[in-house]
Each structure stands twice: as structure tokens, then as C-alpha cells.
C-alpha positions in Angstrom: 50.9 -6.7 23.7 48.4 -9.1 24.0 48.4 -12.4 21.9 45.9 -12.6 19.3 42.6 -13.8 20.3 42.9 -16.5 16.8 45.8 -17.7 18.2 46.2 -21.4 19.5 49.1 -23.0 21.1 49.2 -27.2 21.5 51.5 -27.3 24.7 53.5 -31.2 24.8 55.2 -31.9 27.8 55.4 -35.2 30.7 55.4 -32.8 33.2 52.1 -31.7 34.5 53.5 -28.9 36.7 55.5 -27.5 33.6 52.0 -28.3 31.4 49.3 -26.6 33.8 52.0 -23.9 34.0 52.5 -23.1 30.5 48.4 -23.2 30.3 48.3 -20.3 33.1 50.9 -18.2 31.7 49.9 -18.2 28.0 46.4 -17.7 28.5 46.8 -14.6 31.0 48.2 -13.1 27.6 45.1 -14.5 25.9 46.2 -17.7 24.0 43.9 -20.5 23.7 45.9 -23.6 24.8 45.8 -27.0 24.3 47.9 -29.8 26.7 49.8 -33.1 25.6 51.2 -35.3 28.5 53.4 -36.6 25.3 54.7 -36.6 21.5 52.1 -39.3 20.7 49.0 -37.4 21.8 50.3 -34.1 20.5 50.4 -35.6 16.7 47.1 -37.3 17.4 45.4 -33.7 18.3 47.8 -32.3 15.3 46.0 -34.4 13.1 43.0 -33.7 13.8 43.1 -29.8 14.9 44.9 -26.2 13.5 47.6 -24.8 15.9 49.3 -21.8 15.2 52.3 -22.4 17.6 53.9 -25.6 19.3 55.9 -25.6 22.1 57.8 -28.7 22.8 60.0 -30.6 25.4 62.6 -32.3 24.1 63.1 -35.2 26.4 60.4 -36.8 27.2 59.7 -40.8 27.4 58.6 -43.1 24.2 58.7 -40.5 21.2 61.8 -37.9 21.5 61.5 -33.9 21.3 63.3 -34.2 18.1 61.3 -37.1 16.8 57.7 -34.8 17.5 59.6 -31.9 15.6 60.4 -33.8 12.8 56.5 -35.3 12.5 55.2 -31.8 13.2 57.3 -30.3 10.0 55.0 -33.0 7.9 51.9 -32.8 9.6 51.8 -28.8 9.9 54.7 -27.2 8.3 54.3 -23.9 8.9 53.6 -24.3 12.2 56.6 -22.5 14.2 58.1 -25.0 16.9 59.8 -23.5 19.9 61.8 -26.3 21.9 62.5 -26.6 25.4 65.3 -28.2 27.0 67.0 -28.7 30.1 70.0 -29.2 28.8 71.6 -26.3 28.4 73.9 -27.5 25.7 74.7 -26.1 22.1 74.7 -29.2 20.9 70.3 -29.7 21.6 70.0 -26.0 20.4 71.8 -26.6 17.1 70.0 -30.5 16.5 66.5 -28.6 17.0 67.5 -25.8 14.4 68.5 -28.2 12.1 65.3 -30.2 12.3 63.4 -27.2 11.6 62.6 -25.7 15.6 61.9 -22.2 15.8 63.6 -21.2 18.6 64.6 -23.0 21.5 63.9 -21.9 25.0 66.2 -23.5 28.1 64.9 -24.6 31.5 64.2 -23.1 33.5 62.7 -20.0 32.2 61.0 -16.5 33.2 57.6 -16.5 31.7 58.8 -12.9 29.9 61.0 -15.2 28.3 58.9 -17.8 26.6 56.2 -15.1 25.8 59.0 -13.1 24.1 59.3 -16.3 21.9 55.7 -17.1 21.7 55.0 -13.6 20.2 57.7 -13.7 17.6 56.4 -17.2 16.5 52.9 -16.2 16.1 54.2 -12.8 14.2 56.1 -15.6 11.4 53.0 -17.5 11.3 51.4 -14.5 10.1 53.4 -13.6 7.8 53.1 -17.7 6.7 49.8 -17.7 6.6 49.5 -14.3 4.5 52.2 -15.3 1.9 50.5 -17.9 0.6 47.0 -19.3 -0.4 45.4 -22.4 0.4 43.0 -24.6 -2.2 41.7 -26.7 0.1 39.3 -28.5 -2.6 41.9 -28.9 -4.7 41.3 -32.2 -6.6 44.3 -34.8 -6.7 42.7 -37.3 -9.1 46.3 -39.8 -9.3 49.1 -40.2 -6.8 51.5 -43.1 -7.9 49.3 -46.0 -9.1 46.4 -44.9 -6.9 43.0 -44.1 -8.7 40.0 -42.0 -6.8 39.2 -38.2 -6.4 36.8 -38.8 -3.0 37.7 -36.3 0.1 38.9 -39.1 1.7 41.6 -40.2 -0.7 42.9 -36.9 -1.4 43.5 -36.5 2.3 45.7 -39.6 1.9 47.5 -38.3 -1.3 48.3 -35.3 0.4 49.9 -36.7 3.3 51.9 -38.9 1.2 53.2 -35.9 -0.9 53.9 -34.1 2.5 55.5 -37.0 4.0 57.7 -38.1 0.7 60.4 -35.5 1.1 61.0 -36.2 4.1 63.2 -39.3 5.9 60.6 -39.8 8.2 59.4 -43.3 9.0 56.2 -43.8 8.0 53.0 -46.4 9.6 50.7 -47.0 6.9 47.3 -48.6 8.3 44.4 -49.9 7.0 42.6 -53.3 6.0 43.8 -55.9 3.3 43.4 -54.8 0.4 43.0 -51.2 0.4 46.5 -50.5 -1.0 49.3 -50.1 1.6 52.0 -51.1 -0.8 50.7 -49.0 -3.0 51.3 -45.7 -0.4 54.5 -47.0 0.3 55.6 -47.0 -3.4 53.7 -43.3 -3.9 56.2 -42.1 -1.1 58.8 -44.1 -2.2 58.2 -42.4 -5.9 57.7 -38.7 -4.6 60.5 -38.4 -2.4 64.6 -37.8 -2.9 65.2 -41.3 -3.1 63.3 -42.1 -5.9 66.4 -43.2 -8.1 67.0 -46.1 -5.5 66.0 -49.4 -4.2 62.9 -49.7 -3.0 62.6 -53.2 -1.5 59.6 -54.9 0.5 58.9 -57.7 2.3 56.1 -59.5 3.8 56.9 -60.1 7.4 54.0 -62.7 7.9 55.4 -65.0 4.8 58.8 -66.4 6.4 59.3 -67.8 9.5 61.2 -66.2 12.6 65.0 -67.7 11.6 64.6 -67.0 7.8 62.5 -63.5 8.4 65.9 -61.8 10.2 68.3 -63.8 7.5 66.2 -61.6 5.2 66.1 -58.4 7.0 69.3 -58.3 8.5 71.7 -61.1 6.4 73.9 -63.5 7.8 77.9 -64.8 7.3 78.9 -68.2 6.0 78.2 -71.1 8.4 76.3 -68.9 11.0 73.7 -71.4 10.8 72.4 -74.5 9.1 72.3 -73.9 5.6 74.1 -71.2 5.1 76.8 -71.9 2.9 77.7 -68.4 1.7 77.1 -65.0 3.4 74.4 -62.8 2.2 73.6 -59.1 2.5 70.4 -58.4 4.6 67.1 -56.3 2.9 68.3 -53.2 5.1 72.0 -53.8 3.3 70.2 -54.2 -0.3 67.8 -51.4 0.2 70.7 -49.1 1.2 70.2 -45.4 0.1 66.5 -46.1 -1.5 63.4 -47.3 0.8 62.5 -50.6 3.3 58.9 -51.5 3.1 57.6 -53.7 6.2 54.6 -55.3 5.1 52.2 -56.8 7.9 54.8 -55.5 10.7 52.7 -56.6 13.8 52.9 -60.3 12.8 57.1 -59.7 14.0 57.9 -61.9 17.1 58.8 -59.9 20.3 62.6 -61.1 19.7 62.8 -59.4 16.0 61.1 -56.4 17.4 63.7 -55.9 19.5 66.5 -56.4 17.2 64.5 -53.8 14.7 64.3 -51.6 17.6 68.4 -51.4 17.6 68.5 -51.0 14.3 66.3 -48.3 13.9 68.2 -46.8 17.2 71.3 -47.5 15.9 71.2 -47.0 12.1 74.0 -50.0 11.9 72.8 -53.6 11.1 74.5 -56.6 12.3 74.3 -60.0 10.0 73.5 -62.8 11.9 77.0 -65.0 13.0 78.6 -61.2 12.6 81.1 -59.7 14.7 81.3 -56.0 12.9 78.4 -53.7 12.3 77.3 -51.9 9.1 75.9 -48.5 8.7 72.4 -48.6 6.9 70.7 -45.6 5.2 66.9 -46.5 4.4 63.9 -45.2 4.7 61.7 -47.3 6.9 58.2 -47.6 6.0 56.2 -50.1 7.5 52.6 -51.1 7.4 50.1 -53.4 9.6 45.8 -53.9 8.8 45.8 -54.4 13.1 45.4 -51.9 15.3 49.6 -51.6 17.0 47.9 -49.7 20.1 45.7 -52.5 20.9 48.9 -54.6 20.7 51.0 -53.0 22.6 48.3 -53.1 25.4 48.0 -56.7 25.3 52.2 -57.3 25.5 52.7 -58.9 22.4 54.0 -55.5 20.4 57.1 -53.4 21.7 55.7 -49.9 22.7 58.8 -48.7 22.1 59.0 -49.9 18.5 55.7 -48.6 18.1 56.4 -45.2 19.0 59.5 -45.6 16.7 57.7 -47.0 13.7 54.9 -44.2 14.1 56.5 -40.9 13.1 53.8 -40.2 10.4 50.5 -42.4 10.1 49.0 -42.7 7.1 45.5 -43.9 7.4 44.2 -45.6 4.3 40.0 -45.5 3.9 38.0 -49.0 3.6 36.1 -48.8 0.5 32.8 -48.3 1.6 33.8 -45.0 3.0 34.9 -44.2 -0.3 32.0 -45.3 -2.9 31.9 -42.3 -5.1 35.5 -43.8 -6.7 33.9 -47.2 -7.5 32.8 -45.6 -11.1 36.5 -44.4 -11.7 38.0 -47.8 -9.9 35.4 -50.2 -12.1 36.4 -48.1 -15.7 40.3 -48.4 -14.5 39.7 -52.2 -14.1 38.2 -53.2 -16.7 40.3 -51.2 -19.4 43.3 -53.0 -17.7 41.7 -56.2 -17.8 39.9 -56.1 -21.4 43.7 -55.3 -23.0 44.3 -58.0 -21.2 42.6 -60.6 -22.6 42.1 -58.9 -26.1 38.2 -58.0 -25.2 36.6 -54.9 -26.3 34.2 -54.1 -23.0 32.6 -50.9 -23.3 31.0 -50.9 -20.0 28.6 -52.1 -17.4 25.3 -52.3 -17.3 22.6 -50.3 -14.3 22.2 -53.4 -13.0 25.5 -54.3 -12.6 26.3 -50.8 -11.5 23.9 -50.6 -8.5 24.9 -54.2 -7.0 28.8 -53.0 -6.9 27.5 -50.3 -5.4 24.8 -51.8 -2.6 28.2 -54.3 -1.8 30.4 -53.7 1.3 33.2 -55.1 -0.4 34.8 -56.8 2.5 38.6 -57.4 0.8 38.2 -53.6 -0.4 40.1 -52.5 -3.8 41.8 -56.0 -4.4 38.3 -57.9 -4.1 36.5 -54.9 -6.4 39.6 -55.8 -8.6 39.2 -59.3 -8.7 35.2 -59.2 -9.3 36.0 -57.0 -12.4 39.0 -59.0 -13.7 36.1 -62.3 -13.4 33.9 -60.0 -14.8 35.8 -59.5 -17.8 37.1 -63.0 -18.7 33.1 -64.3 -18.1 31.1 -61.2 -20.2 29.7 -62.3 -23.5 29.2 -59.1 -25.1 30.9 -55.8 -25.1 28.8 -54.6 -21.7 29.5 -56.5 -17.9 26.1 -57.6 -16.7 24.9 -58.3 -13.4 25.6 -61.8 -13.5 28.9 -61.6 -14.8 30.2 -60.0 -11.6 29.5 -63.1 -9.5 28.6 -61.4 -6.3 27.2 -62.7 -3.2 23.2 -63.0 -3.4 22.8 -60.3 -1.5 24.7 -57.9 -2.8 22.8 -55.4 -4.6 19.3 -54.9 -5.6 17.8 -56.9 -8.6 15.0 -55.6 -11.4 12.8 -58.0 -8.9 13.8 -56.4 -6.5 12.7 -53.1 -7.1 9.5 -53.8 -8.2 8.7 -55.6 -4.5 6.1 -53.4 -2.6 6.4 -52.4 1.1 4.3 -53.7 3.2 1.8 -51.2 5.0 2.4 -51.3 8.2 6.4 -50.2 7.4 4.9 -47.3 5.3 3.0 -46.4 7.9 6.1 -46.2 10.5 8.3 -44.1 8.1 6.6 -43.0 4.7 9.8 -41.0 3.8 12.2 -43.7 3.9 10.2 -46.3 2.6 9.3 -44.1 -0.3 13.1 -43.5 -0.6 13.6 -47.1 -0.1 11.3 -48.1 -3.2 12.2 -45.3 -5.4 15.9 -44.8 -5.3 17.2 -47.7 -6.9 15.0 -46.8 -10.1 17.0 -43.6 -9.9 20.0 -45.1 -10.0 19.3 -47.5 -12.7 17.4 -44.3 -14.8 20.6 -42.2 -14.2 23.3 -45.0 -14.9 21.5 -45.8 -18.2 21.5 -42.1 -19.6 25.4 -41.5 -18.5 26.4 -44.9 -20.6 24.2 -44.1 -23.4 26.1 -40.5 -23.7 29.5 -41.7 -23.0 29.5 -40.8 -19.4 28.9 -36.9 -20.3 26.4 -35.6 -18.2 25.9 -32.3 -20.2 24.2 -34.6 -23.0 22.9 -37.2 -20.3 21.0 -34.6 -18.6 19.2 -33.0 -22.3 18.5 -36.3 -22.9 16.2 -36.7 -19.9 15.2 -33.4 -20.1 16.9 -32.1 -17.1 18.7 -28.8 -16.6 22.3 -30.1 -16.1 22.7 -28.5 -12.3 19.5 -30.5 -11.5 21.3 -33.6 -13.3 24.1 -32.7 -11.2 22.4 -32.4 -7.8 20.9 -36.0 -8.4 23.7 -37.6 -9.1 25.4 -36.2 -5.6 22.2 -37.3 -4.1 22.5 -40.6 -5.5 25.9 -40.8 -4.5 27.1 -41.2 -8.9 30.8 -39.4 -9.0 31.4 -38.5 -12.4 34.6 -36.9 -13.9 33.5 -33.4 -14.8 33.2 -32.3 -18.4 
């Protein structure tokens, strides 16, 4: 029996003889195969491609066997993972089991052997893959205090409701202001530790000496200052969740003292003799790129590869526009109760310059332009000059009524014509939704429009509206 010609197989290994091996003996049977030299490349392609099998060493340099099966369980579930090991022990056999392996396979091996394996694996991913149905369009409109229904934020919600269940440490990355804490809570709040601590801490806002009096506490008179011994964050968190804000900004000395904590699972308080047991969940977070870092020396590789079980990637907001509608009515409800205002919305105008902005500082600046917004508006609708924006941000009334100049007509008559008309569209469109209380059945008889016509210009237009 032949494996099925749908079937792919990611192959991670440090060997290159045991990889290029694997690849000639699978596909003879008719597998497609793809190679990792290592645990990190092998969730990068898992992130980013469908396998129906993985076959996995278990001791390999930076991220362990056990470690990749662990991530793999998140990232692709019912992916079946057969382990190998050259260690013929029952101890490796019964730690991969209990993490969730398939099977286990011990080196070194007759090719009939691993096949054997390989074919039993892709029958259960079958029988996975027929037992259950997938909605992938399925809208998650909330996850924790997150707000947005874009592609790209439902990928991120769920990740973090794959990821929560779990004990895995977690990387959350992205650029100030797009909400890291935020994730971290949402896992925090989805997983078995709910009922716990969840403690954070901003690793950029102490100094070195305080930063690991915080994180891992010290004893009476272990230093200057301290005149009575305190419990560290990994102490106080104990049981619930440890969020490490900003984690790259960690001196190459804490790293390494994280590194044996997270190795060890016991902390020692500075001026300590005795260690203490810890059970957290680590969840740390960084808006710089760790790779880049650890290229340049200044960030532990090995920390890295401990700290990056499962990334969670969050989107800047310009690569998420269609939830500035839903992000822009979430702020300014919150910030009208606030101040005892009754704002019933924003005006065309004020609509198109949020979104023609880039929004450098992301969902904290779009939040703070609102909250402004708010306090400043003198009637019950936020107008253009009430947000405050840079002046260039957005397009004006003046604006739109500027013509193009002939020879740029000439060059490209579509885009210009695009250029001139579309922000009249968007100021047309706006108008009707707020009139009609954001319903675009009534918006789109009031223009005359067939509401799937409505519809298709408001995709065009880029205008997410809540469907009703």
C-alpha cells in the first residue's frame, strides 16, 4: 500500500543524513515531504503550511523534541506526531505519550518500520479529519477585551483560544500599542488557570538590581535596603500566569538567570541559599524582532528558543482598517459614559481622515484621538476637527474637490479617476449608514441601491459593518 498522494509529511531532524534519508524513503511510497534542520524552522513552516504527519527527533540542539511536540499539539492538533529517539529508554517513550506523540519510533530503524508507523498515522488523520467539520470563516467578533472581526484578528483570537489550555509559554509580538497585554490576559482568561494570579510586569520600567528583586524576591539584608524579605513575581504569581512585558529590554545577566528558572522550574531569592518550586505560566512579549537580537549578541538564543514555544503575532492597525468602525463606536461609548456626554457618532469627514491615517501608535493612539475627541466635541456628532490629527491625515471637503492635473490623467486615467472619485464615495456612503443607524438594509433604499450592490461598495470602499 501506497501512501496517499494528499498526504504531506514535515520531516524535523539536525541530521541531514537522517533528513535526506527520511525524504528518499517516504517518497518512494509516494509522500510529499517537507525537511526541517530544527524545531524552530518546523513551527515556522507549521505555521504557515497543512501537514498531515510529523515526524520528529527528540534531541536535537536549541528547542527539545518534547518542546516541538508540545507547540505542534497547539499549532496543528490533529496532526499525528511520531517521535524518534536514540535513546532506547521507556522513560523518552512514555514523556512523548504523555505530551501527546503518536507513536514513537527508536534509532536506528528499518524503513518497513517507520512506514508501518507513517501509514497508521495518516489512517488516524483520516479518520480526524472525517469526524469533524471545519468553519473556516467562522466569525469571532470578541476574545477577552479585544474588539474587531477582520481575517486578521480572528487568526489571532484563535491562536489564543488554541494556546490557552495549554501550559505552553507563549511570545506575543507586535508594535506598541496593538494590545499584547491584552492577548496575554485573553490567554490568561481562557485557560485552566483562570481562577489565579495573573501578574505582569514591565521589564523596561526598573532597573537591573530592582527588576530581579521583582522577578525573583530577595531575603532580609541581601542588599542595601532591604530590610525584610520579599516573595518574587514568579513566587506571587504561583499557580496563575507571569506576564513579561517588553522582555528584550532584559540584560544578558537576567536572561541567564530566567533561562534557569524556566529550565529549572525552582526560583532562588536573591541572598538565598534554598530554592523554591514555581508553577506559572510564562508569557512574555517584546515590539522588537528577538531573531534580529540574538544575531547581534545582545539576546540569549537559548532563552529565545525557550520563550518561543507559541508565537502570537499581533497585526498593526493599518493591516486591519475594516475594525476601525467597530474600534471608533467601542471608544467613544466608553469614553462618552465617561464624561457624561451623549455622542451619537462621527461625522464623513471625520470618518474618512481616521481612515486615510496610518496610525503609527496603533489601537492605544486610535484610543487616545477618540477619548480627545470626545472631551473636545460640542454637539452630539465628533467632527473632523475634534479628532486633532496630523494635517495630513485624511482628505478634507477641499480636498476632494481639487482637480488632477492633465498630464497625471493622461499617465493613468483609472487611478486618477479612482483617486478623485472615491473619497466622495466614502463620504456619500458614511452619511447614509449614520442617517439609518448604521443599517445598511435601510441605508441602501435610501440611496436607491439594491442592498447586495450597497454591500459590494462598501467591501470596495473598505466600510466593515456589523451585519443586520
Amino acid at each position: 500500500m501506497e501512501g496517499s498522494g494528499n498526504s504531506k509529511i514535515l520531516v524535523i531532524d539536525d541530521e541531514v543524513v537522517i533528513r535526506e534519508g527520511l525524504r528518499q524513503t517516504l517518497s518512494s511510497e509516494g509522500y510529499a515531504v517537507e525537511l526541517a534542520a530544527n524545531g524552530k524552522i518546523g513551527l515556522s513552516k507549521l505555521q504557515t503550511d497543512e501537514f498531515q504527519i510529523v515526524i520528529s527527533d527528540l534531541k536535537m540542539p536549541g528547542m527539545h523534541g518534547i518542546e516541538v511536540l508540545k507547540a505542534i499539539r497547539v499549532l496543528q492538533p490533529d496532526v499525528p506526531v511520531i517521535i524518534m529517539t536514540g535513546y532506547a529508554s521507556v522513560d523518552s517513550a512514555v514523556e512523548s505519550m504523555k505530551n501527546g506523540a503518536f507513536d514513537f519510533v527508536t534509532k536506528p530503524f528499518l524503513p518497513e518500520q517507520l512506514i508501518e508507523k507513517v501509514r497508521a498515522a495518516e489512517q488516524q488523520a483520516v479518520l480526524a479529519g472525517s469526524g469533524k467539520t471545519r468553519n473556516t470563516d467562522r466569525v469571532i467578533e470578541t476574545c477577552g477585551s479585544f474588539v474587531g472581526t477582520s481575517k486578521a484578528m480572528q487568526k489571532v483570537y484563535q491562536r489564543i483560544l488554541q494556546v490557552a489550555p495549554t501550559n505552553s509559554t507563549v511570545l506575543i509580538t507586535g508594535e506598541s500599542g496593538t494590545g499584547k497585554e491584552l492577548a496575554a490576559r485573553a490567554i490568561h482568561q481562557h485557560s485552566q488557570r483562570q481562577d489565579k494570579p495573573f501578574v505582569a510586569i514591565d521589564c523596561n520600567s526598573l532597573p537591573e538590581t530592582l527588576l530581579e528583586s521583582e522577578l525573583f524576591g530577595h531575603v532580609k539584608g541581601s542588599f542595601t535596603g532591604a530590610s525584610q524579605t520579599k516573595p518574587g513575581l514568579f513566587t506571587v504569581a504561583s499557580g496563575g500566569t507571569l506576564f513579561l512585558d517588553e522582555i528584550s529590554n532584559l540584560s544578558m545577566t537576567t536572561q541567564a538567570k530566567l533561562l534557569r528558572v524556566l529550565q529549572q522550574r525552582e526560583v532562588t531569592p536573591i541572598g538565598g541559599t534554598r530554592s523554591e518550586p514555581i508553577d506559572i505560566r510564562l508569557i512574555a512579549a517584546t515590539n522588537r524582532n528577538l531573531e534580529d537580537l540574538v544575531e547581534e549578541g545582545t539576546f540569549r538564543d537559548d532563552l529565545f528558543f525557550r520563550l518561543n514555544i507559541i508565537p502570537v503575532d499581533l497585526p498593526p492597525l493599518h493591516k486591519r482598517q475594516e475594525d476601525i468602525a467597530l474600534l471608533v463606536s467601542h471608544f467613544i461609548k466608553k469614553f462618552a459614559e465617561d464624561v457624561g456626554k451623549e455622542i451619537k457618532g462621527i461625522s464623513p469627514e471625520a470618518r474618512i481622515a481616521l481612515d486615510s491615517y496610518t496610525f503609527p501608535g496603533n489601537v492605544r493612539e486610535l484610543e487616545n484621538i477618540i477619548e480627545r475627541a470626545v472631551v473636545l466635541a460640542q454637539g452630539e456628532t465628533i467632527c473632523r476637527a475634534d479628532l486633532e490629527l496630523p494635517t495630513s491625515a485624511g482628505i478634507t471637503e477641499e480636498e476632494i474637490s481639487i482637480p488632477l492635473n492633465t498630464e497625471e490623467l493622461k499617465e493613468n486615467k483609472r487611478l486618477a479617476r479612482e483617486r478623485a472619485v472615491e473619497p466622495v464615495e466614502k463620504a456619500f456612503v458614511y452619511a447614509a449608514l449614520e442617517r439609518n443607524n448604521w443599517n445598511i438594509t435601510k441605508a441602501a433604499e435610501e440611496t436607491g441601491m439594491l442592498r447586495p450592490n450597497f454591500q459590494a461598495m462598501l467591501k470596495r470602499l473598505g466600510i466593515s459593518v456589523k451585519s443586520n
